[in-house]
C-alpha positions as CSV (number, residue, x, y, z in Angstrom):
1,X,60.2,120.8,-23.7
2,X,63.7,119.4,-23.5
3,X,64.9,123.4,-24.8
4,X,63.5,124.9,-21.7
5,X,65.3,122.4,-19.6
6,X,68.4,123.0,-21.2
7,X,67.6,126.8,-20.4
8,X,66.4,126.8,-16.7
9,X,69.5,124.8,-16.0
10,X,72.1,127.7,-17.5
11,X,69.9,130.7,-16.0
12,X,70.6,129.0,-12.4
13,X,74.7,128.6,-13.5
14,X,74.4,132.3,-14.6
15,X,72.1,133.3,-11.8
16,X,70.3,135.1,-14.1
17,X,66.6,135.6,-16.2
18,X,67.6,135.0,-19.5
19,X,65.4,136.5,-23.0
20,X,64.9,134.0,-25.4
21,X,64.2,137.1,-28.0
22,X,67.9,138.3,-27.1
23,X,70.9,137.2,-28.9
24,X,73.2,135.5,-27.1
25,X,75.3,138.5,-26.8
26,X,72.8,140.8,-25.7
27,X,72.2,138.1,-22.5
28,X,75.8,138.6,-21.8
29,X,76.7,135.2,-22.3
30,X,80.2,134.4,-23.1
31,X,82.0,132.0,-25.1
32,X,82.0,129.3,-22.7
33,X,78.6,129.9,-21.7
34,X,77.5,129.1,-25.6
35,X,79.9,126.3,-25.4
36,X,78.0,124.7,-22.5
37,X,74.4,125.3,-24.4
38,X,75.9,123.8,-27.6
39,X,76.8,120.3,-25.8
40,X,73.4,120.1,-23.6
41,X,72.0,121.1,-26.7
42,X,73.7,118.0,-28.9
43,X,73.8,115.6,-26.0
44,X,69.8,116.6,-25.2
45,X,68.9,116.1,-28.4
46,X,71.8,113.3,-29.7
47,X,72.7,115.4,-32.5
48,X,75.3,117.0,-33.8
49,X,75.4,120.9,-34.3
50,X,77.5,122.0,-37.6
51,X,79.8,124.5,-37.7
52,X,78.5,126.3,-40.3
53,X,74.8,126.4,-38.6
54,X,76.3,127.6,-35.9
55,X,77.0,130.9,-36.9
56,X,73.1,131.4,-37.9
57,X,72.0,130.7,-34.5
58,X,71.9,133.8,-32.9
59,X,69.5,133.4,-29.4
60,X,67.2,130.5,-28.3
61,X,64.7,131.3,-30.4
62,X,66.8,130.5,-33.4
63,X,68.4,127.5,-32.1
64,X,64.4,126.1,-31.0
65,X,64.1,126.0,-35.1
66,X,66.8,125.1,-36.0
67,X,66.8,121.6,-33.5
């Protein structure tokens, strides 16, 4: 799964375990650390994430359904 790729690579830059059930927030992930998702994310996938989307994805999970 190209998700879980995306996902093993940012626990290594954050040097930590990362829960998928946890928002983004609650994994202590900053701004630029959502930033960096967003663009694997859209370059992984070739797609482009809208604005307005954005603000529904909350953790992984909801960014898994929403791709």
């Amino acid at each position: 799964m190209k998700l879980k790729k995306i996902l093993t690579k940012l626990e290594k830059e954050v040097d930590k375990k990362l829960d998928l059930n946890k928002s983004f927030k609650d994994n202590n992930l900053d701004s630029l650390d959502l930033m960096s998702i967003i663009s694997e994310v859209e370059n992984e996938f070739n797609i482009t994430l809208k604005e307005k989307d954005l603000k529904k994805i909350k953790n992984f999970i909801t960014l898994e359904k929403y791709i």
